[in-house]
C-alpha positions as CSV (number, residue, x, y, z in Angstrom):
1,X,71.0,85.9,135.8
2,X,68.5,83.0,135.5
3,X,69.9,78.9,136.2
4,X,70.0,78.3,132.3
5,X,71.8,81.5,131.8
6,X,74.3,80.5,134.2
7,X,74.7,77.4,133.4
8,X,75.5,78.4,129.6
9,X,78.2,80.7,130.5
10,X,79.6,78.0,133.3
11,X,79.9,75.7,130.3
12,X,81.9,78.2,128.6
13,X,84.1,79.2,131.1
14,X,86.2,75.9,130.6
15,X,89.1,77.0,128.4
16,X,88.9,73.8,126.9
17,X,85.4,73.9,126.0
18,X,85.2,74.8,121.6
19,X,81.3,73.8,121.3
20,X,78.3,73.6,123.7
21,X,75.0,72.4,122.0
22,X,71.9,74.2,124.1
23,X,68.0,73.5,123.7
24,X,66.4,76.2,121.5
25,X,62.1,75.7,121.4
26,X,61.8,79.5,120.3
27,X,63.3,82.0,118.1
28,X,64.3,84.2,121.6
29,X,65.9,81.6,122.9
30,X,68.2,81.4,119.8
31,X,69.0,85.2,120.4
32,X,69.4,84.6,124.2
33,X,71.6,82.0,123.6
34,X,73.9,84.2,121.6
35,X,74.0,87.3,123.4
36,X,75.2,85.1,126.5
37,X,77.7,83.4,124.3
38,X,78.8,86.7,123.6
39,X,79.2,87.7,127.5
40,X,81.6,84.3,127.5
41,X,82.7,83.5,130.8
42,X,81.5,84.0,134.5
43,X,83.5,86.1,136.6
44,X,86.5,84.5,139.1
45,X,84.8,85.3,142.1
46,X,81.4,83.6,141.2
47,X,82.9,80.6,140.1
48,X,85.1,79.9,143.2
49,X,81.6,80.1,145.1
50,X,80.5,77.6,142.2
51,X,83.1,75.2,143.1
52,X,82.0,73.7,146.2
53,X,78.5,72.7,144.4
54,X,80.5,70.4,142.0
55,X,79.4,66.9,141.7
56,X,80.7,63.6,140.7
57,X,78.9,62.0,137.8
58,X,78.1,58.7,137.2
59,X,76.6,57.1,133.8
60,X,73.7,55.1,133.7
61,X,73.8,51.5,132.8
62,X,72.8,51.1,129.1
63,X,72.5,54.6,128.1
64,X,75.1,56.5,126.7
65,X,76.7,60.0,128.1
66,X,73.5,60.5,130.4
67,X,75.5,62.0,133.8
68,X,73.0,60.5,136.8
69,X,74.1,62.9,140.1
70,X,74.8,60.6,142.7
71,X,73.2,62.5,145.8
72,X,70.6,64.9,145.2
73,X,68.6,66.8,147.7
74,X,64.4,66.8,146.1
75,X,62.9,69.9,147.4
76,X,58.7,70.0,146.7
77,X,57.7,73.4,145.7
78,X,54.5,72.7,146.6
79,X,55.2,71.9,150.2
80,X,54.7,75.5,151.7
81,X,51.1,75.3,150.8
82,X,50.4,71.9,152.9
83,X,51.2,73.2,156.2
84,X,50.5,70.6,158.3
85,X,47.8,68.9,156.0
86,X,48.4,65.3,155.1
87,X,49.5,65.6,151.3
88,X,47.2,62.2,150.5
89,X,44.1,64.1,152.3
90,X,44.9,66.8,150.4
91,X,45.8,65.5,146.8
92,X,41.8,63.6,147.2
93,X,39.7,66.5,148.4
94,X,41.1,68.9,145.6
95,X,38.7,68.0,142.9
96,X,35.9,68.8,145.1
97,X,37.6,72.2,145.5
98,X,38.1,73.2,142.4
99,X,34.5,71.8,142.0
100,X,33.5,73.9,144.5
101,X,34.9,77.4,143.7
102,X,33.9,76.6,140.0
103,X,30.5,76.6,141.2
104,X,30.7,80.0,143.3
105,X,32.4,81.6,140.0
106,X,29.5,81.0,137.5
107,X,29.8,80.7,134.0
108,X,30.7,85.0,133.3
109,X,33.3,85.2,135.3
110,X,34.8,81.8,135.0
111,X,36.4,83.3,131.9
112,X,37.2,86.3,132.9
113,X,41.1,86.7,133.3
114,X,42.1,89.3,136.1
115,X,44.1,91.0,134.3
116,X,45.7,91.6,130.8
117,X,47.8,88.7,129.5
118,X,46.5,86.2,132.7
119,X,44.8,83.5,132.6
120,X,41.1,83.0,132.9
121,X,39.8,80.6,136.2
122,X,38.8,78.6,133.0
123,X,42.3,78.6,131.7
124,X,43.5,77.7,134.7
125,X,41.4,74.3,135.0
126,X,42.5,73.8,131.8
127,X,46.3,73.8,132.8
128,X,45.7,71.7,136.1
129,X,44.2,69.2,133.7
130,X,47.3,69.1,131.5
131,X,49.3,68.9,135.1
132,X,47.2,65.8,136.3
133,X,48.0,64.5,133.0
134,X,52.1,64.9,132.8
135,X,51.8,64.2,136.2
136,X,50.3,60.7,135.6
137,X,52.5,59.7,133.5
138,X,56.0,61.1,135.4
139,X,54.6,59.2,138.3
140,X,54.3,55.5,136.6
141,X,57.6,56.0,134.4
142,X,59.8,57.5,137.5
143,X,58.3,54.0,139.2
144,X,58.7,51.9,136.8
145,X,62.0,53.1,134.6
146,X,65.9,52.9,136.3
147,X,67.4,56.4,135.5
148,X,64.1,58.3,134.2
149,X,64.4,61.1,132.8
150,X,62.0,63.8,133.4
151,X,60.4,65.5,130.1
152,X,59.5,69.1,130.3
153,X,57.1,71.0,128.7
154,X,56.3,74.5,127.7
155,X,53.1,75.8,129.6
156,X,52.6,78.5,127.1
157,X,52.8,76.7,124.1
158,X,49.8,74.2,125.4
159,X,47.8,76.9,127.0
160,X,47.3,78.5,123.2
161,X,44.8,75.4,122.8
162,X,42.9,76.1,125.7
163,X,40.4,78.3,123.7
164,X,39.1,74.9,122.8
165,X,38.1,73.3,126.3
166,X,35.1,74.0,128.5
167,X,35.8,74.1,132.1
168,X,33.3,71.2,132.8
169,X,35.4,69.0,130.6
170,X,39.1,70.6,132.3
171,X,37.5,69.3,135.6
172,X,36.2,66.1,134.3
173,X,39.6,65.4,133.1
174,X,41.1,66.5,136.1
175,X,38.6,64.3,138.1
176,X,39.0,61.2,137.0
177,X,42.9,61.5,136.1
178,X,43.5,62.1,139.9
179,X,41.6,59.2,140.9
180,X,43.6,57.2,138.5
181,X,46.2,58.3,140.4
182,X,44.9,58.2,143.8
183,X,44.7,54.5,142.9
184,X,48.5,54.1,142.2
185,X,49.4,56.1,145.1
186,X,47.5,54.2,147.4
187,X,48.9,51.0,146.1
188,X,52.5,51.7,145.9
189,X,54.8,50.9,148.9
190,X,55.9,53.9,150.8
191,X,59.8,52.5,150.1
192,X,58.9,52.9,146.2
193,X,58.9,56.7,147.0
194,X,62.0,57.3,147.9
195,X,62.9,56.6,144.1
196,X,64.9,59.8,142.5
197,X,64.1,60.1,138.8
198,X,67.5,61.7,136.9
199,X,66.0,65.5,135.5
200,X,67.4,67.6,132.7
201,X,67.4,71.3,134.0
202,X,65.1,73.1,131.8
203,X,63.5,76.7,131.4
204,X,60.3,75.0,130.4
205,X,60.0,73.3,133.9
């Protein structure tokens, strides 16, 4: 059972719960959506291990019905693959990488996808570009917005314009996007990181 799925059916556990409203992007999620309606609630003994994650919610001044957990614990995903790199040394010599392995790929295999249904390295540059981007503009709104809230996106759905975009122009993009952000990084006080943005759980994260 994925988060979303059990979060649905925690919803509609509460035997005073008539109507939950649920994000639908795609036909399947319409029927997934059902078919877990239909399961209805969770099990006793899953809930009462539930119950100790509970949290007290707070609303956000000037917005309206947008819960804001008070104490949340931020985990980076991406942490297991800096070791015991500096992430600032790290997030600057990646262009050069990707540069660099772009390079030792040539302009065949660059577009060759390892297997069926997986991207191409091409692909791939392309979706680090679209990264960089979102990433961009998380960044300044998380700084510069009380309460942000984090906007997914669907991966899939932006890949199927990839077709479109060279892998020159994904690293170009990617290039000077970073530096952009480089910049911000390197002029933000380290206090202005410790800033939690408010995010709505979503199977397009």
């Amino acid at each position: 059972m994925t988060l979303p799925q059990m979060s649905l059916r925690f919803i509609l556990s509460d035997p005073t719960v008539s109507t939950t409203i649920v994000g639908m992007r795609k036909l399947e999620h319409v029927r997934e959506n059902i078919a877990l309606s239909d399961q209805g609630a969770l099990d006793g003994t899953l809930l009462a291990k539930l119950k100790p994650h509970r949290w007290t919610a707070r609303f956000a001044p000037g917005r309206i019905n947008i819960p804001i957990r008070q104490e949340v614990t931020h985990q980076n995903p991406y942490a297991s693959f800096l070791g015991n790199r500096d992430a600032k040394t790290v997030i600057a010599e990646t262009p050069g990488r990707l540069r660099d392995l772009a390079a030792k790929l040539g302009a065949q295999k660059i577009d060759q996808a390892p297997a069926p249904g997986k991207w191409s390295p091409r692909e791939i540059l392309c979706h680090l570009a679209d990264c960089e981007l979102m990433f961009a503009v998380r960044l300044r709104q998380t700084l510069a917005e009380p309460h942000h809230i984090i906007q997914p996106f669907e991966q899939d759905d932006w890949a199927k314009q990839y077709s479109a975009f060279g892998a020159e122009a994904a690293l170009t993009v990617f290039y000077s996007v970073r530096q952009w952000n480089e910049a911000l990084i390197g002029n933000t006080p380290a206090e202005a990181f410790s800033k939690k943005p408010s995010r709505i759980p979503s199977e397009a994260l």
